[in-house]
Steps between C-alpha positions, in 0.01 A plus 500: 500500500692302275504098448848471642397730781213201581773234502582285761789660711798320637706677774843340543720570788841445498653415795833393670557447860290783642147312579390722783515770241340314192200480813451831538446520079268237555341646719480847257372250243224354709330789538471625128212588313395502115483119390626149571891437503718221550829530673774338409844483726787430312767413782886471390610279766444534869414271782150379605373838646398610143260234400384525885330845399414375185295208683394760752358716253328203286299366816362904503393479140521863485610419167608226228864449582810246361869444630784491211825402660872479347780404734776699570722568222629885507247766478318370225157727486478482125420082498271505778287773398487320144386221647247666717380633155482190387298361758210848531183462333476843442442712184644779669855450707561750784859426623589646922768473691493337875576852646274740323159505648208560306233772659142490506380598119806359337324220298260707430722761326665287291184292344421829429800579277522150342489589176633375178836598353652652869631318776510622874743651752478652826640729770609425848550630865779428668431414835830586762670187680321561815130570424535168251590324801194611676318375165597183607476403820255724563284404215384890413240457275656767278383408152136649626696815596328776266736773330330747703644329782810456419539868401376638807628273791832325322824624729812525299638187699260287286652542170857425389515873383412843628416614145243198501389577826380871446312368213403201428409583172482124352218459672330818362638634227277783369705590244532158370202451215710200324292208431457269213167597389559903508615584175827697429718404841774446494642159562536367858828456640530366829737700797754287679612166359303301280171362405536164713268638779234565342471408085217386321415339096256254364600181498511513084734752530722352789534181235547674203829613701581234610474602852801586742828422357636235743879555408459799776660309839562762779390793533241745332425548144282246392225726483647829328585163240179408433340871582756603151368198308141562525564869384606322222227309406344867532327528837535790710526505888195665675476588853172386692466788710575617914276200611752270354786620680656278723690508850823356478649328816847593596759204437856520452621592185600142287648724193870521495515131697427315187640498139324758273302436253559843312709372191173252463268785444742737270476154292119505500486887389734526238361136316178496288373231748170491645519122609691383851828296376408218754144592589124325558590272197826358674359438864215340334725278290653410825229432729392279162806340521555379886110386477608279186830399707302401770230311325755212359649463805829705451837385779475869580138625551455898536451534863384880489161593585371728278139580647342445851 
């Protein structure tokens, strides 16, 4: 096991207006084995029903757990996930999104392939409209759901795809022998869309990069950003194995409703950067700056919580 592998982990989840989902991850999280965590939501704007579950969950102490807020301003993920880096403790940031839930094992698999000079991507189920429903309402404990029993009692209908459905192969892939500490596999590159799900890096390295670029506003992209960046500094993407697959809940799809973000990352991979353009530096030069503001009495104090 290596030193970073010992570190203190931080698991942010982003959310935004969905907290009967970020629950249910909650709930995957609670039940996790292989070390302490702390949790940390990173909200970008909603209504009081978010920072109920937070307060729900902190009266459980299943778990360490803070509340970074940002008010609505445009689908701003990049800021609010900086400044839920800002505010972990961790040596180790583990980054999830509201509607992937993490099964049984998951922490466990990746403090196992915390390793120097790699950072950390997963796969994903797709859960079908329906069955996610169920998830829901019915509160189906399926993050305790073994692969075994997903392969042999999982009807097509609970999947968003019959190719998924006859095999849930995420979940076991036996073909699959990527992970970091193997020597000679090849790099991980995660299916579907993005990192954001599911993407781990020491907090060193996270810094040295300056974090997410916050110029991303809308939709997607943030992630393959930073994900091209830290292959720059040199670091290769590792996969952490079938346990740390996740079950994605159904949602409707938010690409193609907001402005893309895709001229932002052709920027990022033809440039020699590795650091975010307006990154960790910037939001901490701003959070500096209304706390200064405020402190000499400014005509126009910042009214915007940052943490609850």
């Amino acid at each position: 096991m290596s030193a970073l592998s010992r570190a203190r982990l931080s698991v942010i989840v982003s959310t935004y207006d969905w907290p009967e989902a970020l629950d249910v991850v909650l709930r995957g999280l609670s039940e996790q084995e292989g070390g302490a965590f702390e949790v940390v939501v990173a909200e970008d704007g909603a209504g009081p029903e978010t920072a109920d579950v937070v307060e729900r969950w902190r009266a459980a102490r299943a778990f360490p757990i803070e509340h970074v807020w940002q008010p609505k301003a445009g689908w701003r993920k990049a800021r609010v996930l900086n400044l839920a880096g800002l505010s972990a403790e961790g040596g180790y940031l583990l980054f999830l999104d509201r509607d992937a839930i993490p099964r049984r094992g998951f922490l466990r698999a990746i403090r196992r392939c915390i390793l120097p000079g790699w950072f950390l991507a997963s796969k994903r189920l797709h859960l079908s409209q329906e069955f996610s429903r169920r998830v829901l309402e019915e509160r189906l404990p399926v993050w305790r759901w073994s692969a075994a029993h997903w392969l042999a009692h999982t009807p097509r209908e609970l999947l968003t795809s019959h190719r998924e459905a006859r095999s849930p192969g995420a979940l076991l892939p036996l073909r699959d022998r990527r992970r970091p500490w193997r020597s000679g596999q090849p790099e991980f590159s995660p299916p579907y869309e993005g990192y954001g799900f599911c993407f781990g890096f020491s907090r060193a390295d996270f810094e040295r990069a300056n974090g997410f670029d916050m110029r991303f506003v809308g939709w997607g992209g943030e992630d393959e950003d930073l994900a091209a960046r830290l292959r720059r500094m040199g670091l290769r993407c590792g996969w952490p194995g079938p346990r740390a697959t996740m079950l994605h809940l159904w949602h409707p799809a938010k690409k193609g409703t907001m402005p893309s973000n895709a001229p932002l990352v052709r920027e990022t991979k033809t440039s020699g950067r590795i650091e975010a353009v307006e990154g960790l530096r910037e939001l901490a030069a701003e959070l500096e700056g209304q706390v200064s503001a405020n402190r000499v009495g400014s005509s126009s104090p910042v009214s915007e919580p940052e943490k609850r």
